[in-house]
C-alpha positions, -999 to 999 in steps of 0.1 A, spaced: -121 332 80 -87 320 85 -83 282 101 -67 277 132 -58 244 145 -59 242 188 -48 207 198 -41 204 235 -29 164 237 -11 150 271 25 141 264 18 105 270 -4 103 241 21 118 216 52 97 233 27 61 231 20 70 189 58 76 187 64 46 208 44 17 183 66 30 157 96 23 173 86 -9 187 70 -21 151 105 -10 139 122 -37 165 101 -62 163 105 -62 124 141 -59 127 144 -89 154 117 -115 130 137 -107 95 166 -128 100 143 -157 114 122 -149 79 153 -148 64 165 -185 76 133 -198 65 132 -179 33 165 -189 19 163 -229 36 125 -236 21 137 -216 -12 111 -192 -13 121 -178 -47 100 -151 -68 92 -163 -98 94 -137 -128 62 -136 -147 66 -149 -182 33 -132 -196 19 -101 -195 -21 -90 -184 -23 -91 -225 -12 -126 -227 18 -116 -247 55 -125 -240 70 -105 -212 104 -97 -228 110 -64 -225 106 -74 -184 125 -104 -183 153 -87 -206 155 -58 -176 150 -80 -145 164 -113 -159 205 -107 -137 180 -98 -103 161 -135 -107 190 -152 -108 200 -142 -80 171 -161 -67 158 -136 -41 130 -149 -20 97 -130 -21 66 -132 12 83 -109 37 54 -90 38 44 -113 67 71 -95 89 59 -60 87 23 -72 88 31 -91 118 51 -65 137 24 -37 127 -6 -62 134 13 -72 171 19 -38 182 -18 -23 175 -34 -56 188 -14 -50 227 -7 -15 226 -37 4 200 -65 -16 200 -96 6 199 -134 0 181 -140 32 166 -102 37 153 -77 4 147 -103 -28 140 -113 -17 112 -83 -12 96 -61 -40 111 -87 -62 104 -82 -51 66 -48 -48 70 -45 -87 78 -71 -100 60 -57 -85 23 -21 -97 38 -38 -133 41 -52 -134 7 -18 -118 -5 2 -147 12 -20 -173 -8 -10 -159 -38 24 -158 -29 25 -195 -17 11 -200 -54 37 -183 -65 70 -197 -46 52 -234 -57 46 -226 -93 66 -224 -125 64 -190 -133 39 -200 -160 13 -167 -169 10 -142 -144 27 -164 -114 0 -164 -87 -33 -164 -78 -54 -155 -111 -64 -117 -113 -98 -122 -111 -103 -146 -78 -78 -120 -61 -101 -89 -71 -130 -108 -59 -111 -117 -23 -100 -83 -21 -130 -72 -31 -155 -94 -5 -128 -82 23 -137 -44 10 -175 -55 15 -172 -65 45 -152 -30 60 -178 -13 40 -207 -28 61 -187 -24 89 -180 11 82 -216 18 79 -235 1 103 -215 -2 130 -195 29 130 -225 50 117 -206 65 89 -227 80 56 -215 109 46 -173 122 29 -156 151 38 -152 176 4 -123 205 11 -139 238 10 -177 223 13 -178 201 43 -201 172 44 -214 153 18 -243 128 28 -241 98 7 -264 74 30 -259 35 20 -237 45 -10 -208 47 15 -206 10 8 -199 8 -28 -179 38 -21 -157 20 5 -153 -8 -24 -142 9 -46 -116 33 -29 -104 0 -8 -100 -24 -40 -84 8 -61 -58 12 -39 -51 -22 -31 -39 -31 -68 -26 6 -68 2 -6 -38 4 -37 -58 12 -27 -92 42 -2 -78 55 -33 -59 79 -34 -90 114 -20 -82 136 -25 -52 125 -1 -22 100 14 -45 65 5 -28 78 -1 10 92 42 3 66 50 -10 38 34 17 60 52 41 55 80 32 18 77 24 12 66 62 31 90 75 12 121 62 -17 99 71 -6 97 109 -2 134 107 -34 142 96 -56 113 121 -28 139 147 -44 170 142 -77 154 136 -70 138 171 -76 102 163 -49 93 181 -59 57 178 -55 60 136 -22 79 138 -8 53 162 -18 26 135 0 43 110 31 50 128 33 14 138 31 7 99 58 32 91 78 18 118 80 -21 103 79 -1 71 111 12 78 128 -19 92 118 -34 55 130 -7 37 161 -14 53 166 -47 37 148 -41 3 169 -10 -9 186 -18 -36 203 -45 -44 172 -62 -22 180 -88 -1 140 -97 -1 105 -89 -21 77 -82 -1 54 -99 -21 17 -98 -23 10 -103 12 27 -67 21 10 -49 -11 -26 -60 -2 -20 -51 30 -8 -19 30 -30 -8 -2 -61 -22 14 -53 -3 49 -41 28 34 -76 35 17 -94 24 47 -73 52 72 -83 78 39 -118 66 48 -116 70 86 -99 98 84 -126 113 63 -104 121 40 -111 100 6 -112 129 -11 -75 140 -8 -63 104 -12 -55 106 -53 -34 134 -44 -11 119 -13 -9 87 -31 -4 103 -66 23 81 -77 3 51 -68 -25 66 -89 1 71 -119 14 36 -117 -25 21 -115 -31 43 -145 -5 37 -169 -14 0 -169 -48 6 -174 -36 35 -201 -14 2 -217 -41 -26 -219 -68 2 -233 -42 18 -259 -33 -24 -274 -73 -36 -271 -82 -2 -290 -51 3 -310 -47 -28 -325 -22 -34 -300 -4 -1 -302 16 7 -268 17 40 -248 46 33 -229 77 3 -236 61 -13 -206 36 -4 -178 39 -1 -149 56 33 -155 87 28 -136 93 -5 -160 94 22 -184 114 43 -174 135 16 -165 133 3 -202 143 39 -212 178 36 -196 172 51 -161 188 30 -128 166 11 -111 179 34 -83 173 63 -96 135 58 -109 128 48 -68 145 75 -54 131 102 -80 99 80 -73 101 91 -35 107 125 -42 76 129 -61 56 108 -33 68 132 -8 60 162 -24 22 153 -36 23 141 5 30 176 17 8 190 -11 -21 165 2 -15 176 36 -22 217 28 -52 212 11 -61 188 41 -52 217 63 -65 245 43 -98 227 33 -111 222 63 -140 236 78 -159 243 112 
């Protein structure tokens, strides 16, 4: 039988989701330039990373990003879109069953992002530059923990959505579940933070078909969230196209990475969330692709450099155009995300 979708929604509900993007979008634009003051008078420099996961020399991404550091750009202005997003939905969206849950995640990843960015303006530029990888994964992952319990005591969720089966009872195992698809993403948004414009485009986009899909779902609650995230998203963008006046840094990748995989999970929608955030997927995977290929290769490399857009940086495309070509592909795997949502679902 063919799907129909019947929404009947007042016209102040559609106007208030529309509304906490716009104001997320102003508030962002009115905090960057007091960022901005504080960014450029403190020095809030990124420092470029001088090894790789590996351990070995990072030359091949110095030699392509060594002109950008010079130019000394400063890095943590994740903390204005997480702000603007996080002010809106606390005054305007606030609701139980919908917005804690991922604005709590949403801000606590941003928190344990901006340590590791204070780390990181501080430090030398020594190793990896930050927080080390394996007390991050264990923040992230006690944060994921913790949305997991939340997820399935208090909203009294225990089963996933499967397109063209319905639902899947997984009891407790929604936990681990919720871990894992939280964390994954989380590094997912992180590793693509890599190019100017490239993850803040990219998140957009993500949220966006999300907000559609909590739309016709009609939690209006989650789409308002997401709108409020594309909104500040936006006003970033703005700023961080290329050349970038700005980095978002680790305390806007862990939060939108962590909150992106919790709305897949509210939205009951997990299952369609390697497909709308394909390109995150590919940039995860080609790292994991390059450590695997020089541990069992004898230290053999897949690509010139992972992340994949370093590599197809390294293999003479513009900056520019691996973002913008990046986007295209992120929009298209969104729309293709959002007809199997549509076409997979069931009564």
């Amino acid at each position: 039988m063919e799907q129909t979708i019947n929404i009947t929604v007042q016209a102040s509900t559609v106007v208030l989701i529309l509304l906490l993007a716009c104001l997320s979008f102003l508030i962002s634009m009115l905090v960057t330039p007091i960022y901005t003051s504080f960014a450029y008078k403190w020095q809030w420099w990124k420092k470029p990373r001088e090894k790789t996961l590996t351990g070995e020399t990072a030359k091949v991404f110095n030699s392509l990003h060594a002109a950008k550091h010079k130019r000394l750009i400063p890095t943590m202005a994740g903390i204005v879109f997480v702000f603007s997003a996080a002010l809106v939905t606390l005054f305007l969206n606030l609701s139980r069953t919908e917005t804690w849950l991922p604005l709590a995640a949403f801000t606590g990843a941003g928190m344990v992002g901006l340590i590791d960015d204070v780390i990181n303006i501080r430090g030398t530029g020594k190793g990896v530059a930050g927080l080390p990888s394996r007390l991050k994964l264990m923040l992230i992952t006690l944060i994921a923990l913790i949305g997991g319990w939340f997820f399935y005591y208090k909203l009294d969720v225990h089963s996933i959505h499967i397109p063209w089966y319905g639902a899947l009872s997984v009891g407790w195992l929604i936990i681990p579940l919720f871990v894992l698809v939280v964390v994954s993403t989380a590094n997912a948004v992180n590793i693509s933070d890599g190019l100017d414009g490239l993850a803040g485009g990219l998140s957009a986009i993500a949220f966006g078909i999300y907000a559609v899909i909590a739309f016709v779902e009609q939690r209006y609650g989650v789409a308002g969230f997401c709108m409020a995230v594309v909104g500040a998203l936006l006003s970033y963008t703005w700023f961080n196209v290329y050349p970038a006046r700005f980095f978002m840094g680790d305390v806007g990748s862990f939060a939108l990475g962590t909150a992106l995989g919790v709305v897949a999970l509210i939205t009951d929608t997990v299952a369609l969330l390697p497909i709308i955030g394909a390109v995150f997927v590919a940039e995860a995977g080609s790292v994991v692709l390059q450590i695997a290929s020089k541990k069992l290769r004898h230290g053999k490399k897949i690509f010139k450099i992972s992340p994949v857009h370093h590599h197809f940086e390294a293999s003479g495309w513009p900056e520019t155009k691996v973002t913008m070509r990046f986007w295209v592909i992120g929009q298209v795997v969104g729309v293709i995300g959002l007809m199997l949502f549509l076409l997979g679902r069931t009564r």
